[in-house]
KOLGUVEX-798294 format. One record per residue (C-alpha): x, y, z. Coordinates in pm, whole numbers, padded with zeros to 5 digits, always signed. Each point is the difference from the previous one (the first is absolute). Layout:
! residues N
XYZ
...
This chain:
! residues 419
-02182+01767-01887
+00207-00340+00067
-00084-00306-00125
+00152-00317+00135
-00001-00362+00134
-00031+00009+00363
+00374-00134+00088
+00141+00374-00155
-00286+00172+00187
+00281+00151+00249
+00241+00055-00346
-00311+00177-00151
+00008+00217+00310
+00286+00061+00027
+00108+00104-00343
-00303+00252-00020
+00084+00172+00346
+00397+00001-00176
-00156+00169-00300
-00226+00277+00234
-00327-00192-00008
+00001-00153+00313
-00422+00014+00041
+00019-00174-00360
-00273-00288-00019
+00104-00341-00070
-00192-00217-00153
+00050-00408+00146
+00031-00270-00240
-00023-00321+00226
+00239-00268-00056
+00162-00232-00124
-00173-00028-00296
+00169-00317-00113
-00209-00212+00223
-00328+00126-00166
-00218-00148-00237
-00093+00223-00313
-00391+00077+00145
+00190+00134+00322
+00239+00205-00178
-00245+00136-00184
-00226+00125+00293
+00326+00131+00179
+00003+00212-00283
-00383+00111+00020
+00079+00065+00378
+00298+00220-00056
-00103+00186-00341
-00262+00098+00282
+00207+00096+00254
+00224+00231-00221
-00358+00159-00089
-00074+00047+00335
+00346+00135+00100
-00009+00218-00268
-00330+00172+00065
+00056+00060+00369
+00319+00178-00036
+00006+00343+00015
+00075+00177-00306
+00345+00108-00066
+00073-00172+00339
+00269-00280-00175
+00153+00242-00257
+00211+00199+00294
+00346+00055-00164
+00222-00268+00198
+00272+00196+00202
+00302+00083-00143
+00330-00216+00153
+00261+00144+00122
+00333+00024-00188
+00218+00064+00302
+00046-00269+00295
-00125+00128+00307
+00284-00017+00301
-00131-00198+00280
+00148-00100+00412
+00067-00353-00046
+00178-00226+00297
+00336-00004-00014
+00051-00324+00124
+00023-00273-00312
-00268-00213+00166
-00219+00236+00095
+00035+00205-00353
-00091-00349-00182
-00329-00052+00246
-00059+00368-00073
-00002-00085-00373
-00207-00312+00021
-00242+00188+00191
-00036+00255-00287
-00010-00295-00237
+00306+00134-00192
+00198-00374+00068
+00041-00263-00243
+00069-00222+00308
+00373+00049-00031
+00178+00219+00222
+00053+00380-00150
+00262+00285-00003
-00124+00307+00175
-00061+00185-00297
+00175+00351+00175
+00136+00314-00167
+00343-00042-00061
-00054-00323-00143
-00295+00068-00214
+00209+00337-00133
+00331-00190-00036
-00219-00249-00248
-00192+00333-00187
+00363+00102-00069
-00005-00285-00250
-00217+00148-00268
-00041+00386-00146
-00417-00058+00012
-00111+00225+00239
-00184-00161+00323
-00334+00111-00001
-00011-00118-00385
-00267-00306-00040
+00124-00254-00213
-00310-00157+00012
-00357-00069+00193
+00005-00329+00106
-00301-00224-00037
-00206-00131+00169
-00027+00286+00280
+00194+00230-00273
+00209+00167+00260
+00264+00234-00135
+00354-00151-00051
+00178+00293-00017
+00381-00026+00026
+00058+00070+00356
-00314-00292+00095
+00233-00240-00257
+00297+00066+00238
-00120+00000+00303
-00150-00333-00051
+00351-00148-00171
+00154+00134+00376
-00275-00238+00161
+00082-00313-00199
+00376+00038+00023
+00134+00167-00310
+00361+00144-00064
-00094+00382-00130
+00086-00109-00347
-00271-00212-00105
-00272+00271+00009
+00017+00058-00386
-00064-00380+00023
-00297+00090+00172
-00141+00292-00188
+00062-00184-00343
-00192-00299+00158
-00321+00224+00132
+00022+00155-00342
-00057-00326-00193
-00246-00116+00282
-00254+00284-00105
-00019-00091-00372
-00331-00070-00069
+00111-00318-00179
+00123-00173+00311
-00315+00045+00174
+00123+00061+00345
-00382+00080+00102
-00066-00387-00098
+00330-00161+00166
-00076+00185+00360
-00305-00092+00061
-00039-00340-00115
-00077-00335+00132
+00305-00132-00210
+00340-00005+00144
+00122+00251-00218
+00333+00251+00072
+00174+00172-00205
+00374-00149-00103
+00254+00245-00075
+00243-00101-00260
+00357+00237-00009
+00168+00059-00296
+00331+00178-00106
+00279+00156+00163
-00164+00094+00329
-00085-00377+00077
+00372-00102+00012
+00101+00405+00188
-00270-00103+00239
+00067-00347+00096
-00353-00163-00120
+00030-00346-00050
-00056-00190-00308
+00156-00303+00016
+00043-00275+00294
-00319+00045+00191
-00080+00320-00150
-00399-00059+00134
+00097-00101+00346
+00171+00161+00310
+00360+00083+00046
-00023+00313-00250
-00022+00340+00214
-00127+00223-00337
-00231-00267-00119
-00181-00066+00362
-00031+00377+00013
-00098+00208-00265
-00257-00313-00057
-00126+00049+00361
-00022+00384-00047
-00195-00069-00298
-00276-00165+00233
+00047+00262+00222
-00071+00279-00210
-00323-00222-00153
-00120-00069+00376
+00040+00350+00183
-00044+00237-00321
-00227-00215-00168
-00240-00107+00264
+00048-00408-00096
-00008-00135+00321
-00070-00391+00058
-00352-00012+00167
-00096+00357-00190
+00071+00130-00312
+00205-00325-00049
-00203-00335-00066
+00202-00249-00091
-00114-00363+00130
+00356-00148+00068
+00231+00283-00138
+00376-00143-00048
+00302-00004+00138
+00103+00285-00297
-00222+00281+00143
+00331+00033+00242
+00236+00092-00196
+00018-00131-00407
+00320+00189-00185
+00274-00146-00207
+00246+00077-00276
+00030-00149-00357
+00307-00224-00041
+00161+00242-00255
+00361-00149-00031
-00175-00345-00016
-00315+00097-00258
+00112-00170-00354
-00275+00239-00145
-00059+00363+00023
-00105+00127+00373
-00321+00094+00088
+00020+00357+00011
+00152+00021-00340
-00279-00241-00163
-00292+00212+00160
+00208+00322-00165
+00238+00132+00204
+00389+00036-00036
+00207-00270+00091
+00162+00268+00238
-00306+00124+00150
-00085-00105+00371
-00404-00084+00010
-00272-00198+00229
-00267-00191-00153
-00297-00092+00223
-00134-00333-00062
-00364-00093+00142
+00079-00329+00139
-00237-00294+00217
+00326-00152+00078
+00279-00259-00073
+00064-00332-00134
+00307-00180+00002
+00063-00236-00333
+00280-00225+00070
+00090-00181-00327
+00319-00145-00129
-00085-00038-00392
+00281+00098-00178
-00162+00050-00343
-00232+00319-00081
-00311-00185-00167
-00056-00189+00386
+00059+00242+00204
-00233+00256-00142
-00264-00289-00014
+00040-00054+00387
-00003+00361+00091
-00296+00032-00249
-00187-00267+00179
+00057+00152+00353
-00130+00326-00105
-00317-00153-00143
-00218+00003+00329
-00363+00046-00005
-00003+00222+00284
+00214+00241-00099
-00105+00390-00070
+00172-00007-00288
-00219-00232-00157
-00302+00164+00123
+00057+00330-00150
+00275-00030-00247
+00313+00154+00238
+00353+00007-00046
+00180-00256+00184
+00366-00002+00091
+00280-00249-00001
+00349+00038+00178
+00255-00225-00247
+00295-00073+00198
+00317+00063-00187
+00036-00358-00015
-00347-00062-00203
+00084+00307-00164
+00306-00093-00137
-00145-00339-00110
-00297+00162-00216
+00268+00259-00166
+00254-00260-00074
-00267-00177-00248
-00043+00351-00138
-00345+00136+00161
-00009+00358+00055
-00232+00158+00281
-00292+00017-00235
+00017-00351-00138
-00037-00119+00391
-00271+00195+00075
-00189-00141-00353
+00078-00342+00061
-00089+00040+00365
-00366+00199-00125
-00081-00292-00223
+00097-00306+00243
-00164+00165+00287
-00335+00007-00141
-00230-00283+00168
-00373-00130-00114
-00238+00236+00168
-00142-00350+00169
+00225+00013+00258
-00168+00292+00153
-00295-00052+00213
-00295+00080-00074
-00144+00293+00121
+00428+00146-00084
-00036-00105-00367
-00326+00229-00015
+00217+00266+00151
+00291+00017-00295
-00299-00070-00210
-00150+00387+00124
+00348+00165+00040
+00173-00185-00340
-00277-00026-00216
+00107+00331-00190
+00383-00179-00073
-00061-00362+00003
-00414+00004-00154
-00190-00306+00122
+00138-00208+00230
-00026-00357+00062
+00143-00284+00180
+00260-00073-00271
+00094+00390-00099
+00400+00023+00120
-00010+00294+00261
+00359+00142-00039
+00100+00276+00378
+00052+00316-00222
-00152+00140-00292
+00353-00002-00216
+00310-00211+00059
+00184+00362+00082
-00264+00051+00288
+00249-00300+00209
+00269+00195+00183
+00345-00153-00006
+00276+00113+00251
+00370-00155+00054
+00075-00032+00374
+00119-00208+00245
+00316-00211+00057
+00175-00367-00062
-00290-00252-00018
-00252-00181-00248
-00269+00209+00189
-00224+00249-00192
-00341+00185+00108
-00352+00059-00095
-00152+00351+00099
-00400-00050-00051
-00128+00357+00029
-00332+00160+00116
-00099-00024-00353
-00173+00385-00075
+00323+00144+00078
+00300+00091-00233
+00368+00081+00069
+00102+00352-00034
+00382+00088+00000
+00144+00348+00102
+00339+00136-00032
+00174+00084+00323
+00125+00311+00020
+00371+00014+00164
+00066+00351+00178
+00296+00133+00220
């Protein structure tokens, strides 16, 4: 059986008929429950524990548990148009468009990408929630044809899926939500600079051909072999402008600190992709030329009480521009002293929640933080390492905040480079 609120009823249905169960019963929760007083949330819940009852008993027995079909490795070969207009309107028919226009994925191109990696094709790198569709290699390319790619970006691609299935990034969570969330991809090593990913002036905006692409292939890959689409399996209220395309590189030559990739344990000379479960972007425009005040600003802008982070005790992310960077290191700060200094300032009086929020962190915290009132200092993350710091960017006193979808962690895979 499904259980949900009645605005994922067709995500409910979906998923299950994804899974096998298509005749699955669903179970309605009516909402918004936000609205409600107490007494009425408390006879929804009479009303539903006996609908579940219900649904339960009148199923047939066994009739749910059908094993849910297995999905196919290898990408079917279909007659598409070949005219470029009509293959797009073909595409948005099928709902395989992210609104953009697409490469016909065809066979030379999708084999002259697969040449880029020793993995062979029909290998699955990973299901894919929320529909859990099979991302085998050859789905991985064919998808990179659609958004663009040069060949050489699939290992990119497959390092990027790879990370996106770890349990601890809760891809299952970040699909389906009402949040705007979408996974960032953050490239690191040799392959970033090969490649041509950006990670300095305007490294999260257009102009970048590697960056636009692999991050749009990403969707991709998360729409058609994942099953999010908006309006289905997707539910996100406003979504963002990030569920496009979100991919940059670290400033390397520009970090005064170690690189990502090395402080989350990989070689300085290894190439990796760290997916990053972001709710989108705010620019932090400060000219303070001492350490002590600008931590305290960006501090104060990431203490919001709306954010995820807050809610559930996330990881949140800021982008240092080499600039700000160089300002904290020249008083002597390493990586980890920013992130503690940023932990403890960031913390705000659990007050400035309302009401019926404050109750919430009260439930989900309670374990970490014990009793909470209105003057117990809520910090985003459990531990001043759970703030992610990356170096990117160009010229500029310009840094950003990254809130994140909160239940979600970033997972980093090495990218493996064949010829």
């Amino acid at each position: 059986m499904t259980i949900c609120s009645a605005p994922f009823t067709e995500l409910g249905r979906t998923q299950a008929s994804a899974l096998g169960h298509a005749d699955l019963p669903i179970a309605v929760i009516p909402h918004p429950f936000g609205l409600r007083s107490r007494e009425e949330v408390r006879r929804i819940a009479e009303q539903c524990v006996a609908d579940i009852a219900r649904l339960v008993c009148e199923s047939a027995a066994g009739e749910a548990a059908r094993a849910a079909a297995p999905a196919s490795a290898r990408s079917g070969r279909i007659e598409a148009p070949v005219d470029l207009d009509e293959f797009n309107r073909f595409c948005r028919a099928c709902g395989w468009s992210d609104g953009l226009p697409l490469v016909p994925p065809t066979v030379e191109r999708v084999e002259a990408t697969l040449r880029h990696t020793r993995r062979a094709r029909d290998e699955v790198i990973a299901a894919v929630a929320p529909g859990f569709g099979a991302a085998s290699v050859e789905h991985i390319a064919a998808n990179a044809v659609m958004a663009g790619c040069e060949p050489e970006y699939l290992p990119i691609l497959i390092a990027a899926v790879e990370a996106l299935a770890d349990p601890a990034f809760n891809l299952q969570g970040i699909q389906a939500t009402t949040n705007p969330a979408t996974p960032w991809l953050i490239v690191n090593g040799p392959i970033a600079r090969d490649l041509g990913i950006n990670g300095g002036l305007n490294c999260l905006g257009q102009g970048a051909w590697a960056n636009a692409t692999i991050g749009r292939a990403l969707r991709l890959i998360l729409q058609n072999v994942g099953g999010a689409r908006p309006g289905e399996m997707d539910r996100a209220t406003h979504g963002q402008p990030g569920k496009y395309t979100f991919c940059c590189a670290e400033n390397e030559a520009e970090n005064p600190w170690e690189p990502l990739h090395v402080e989350r344990g990989f070689a300085r000379d290894s190439s990796t992709v760290t997916v990053v479960g972001a709710s989108g972007t705010l620019n932090m425009n400060s000219h303070a030329k001492e350490a002590t005040d600008l931590l305290r600003a960006i501090a104060d802008t990431m203490a919001f009480p709306l954010s995820n982070d807050y809610y559930f005790g996330g990881e949140p992310w800021v982008i240092l521009s080499p600039e700000h960077a160089e300002i904290l290191k020249r008083e002597g700060l390493g990586k980890s002293d920013v992130k503690r200094r940023l932990w403890e300032q960031s913390r705000f009086a659990a007050g400035r929640f309302a009401a019926k929020d404050r109750a919430r962190v009260q439930h989900i915290r309670r374990a970490e933080l014990g009793t909470i009132d209105a003057n117990t200092l809520v910090p985003a993350s459990p531990g001043a390492d759970g703030i992610g710091i990356v170096v990117a960017g160009g010229p500029g006193t310009h840094s950003v905040y990254v809130p994140t979808f909160g239940v979600t962690r970033a997972v980093t895979r090495a990218v493996t480079i064949e010829s």
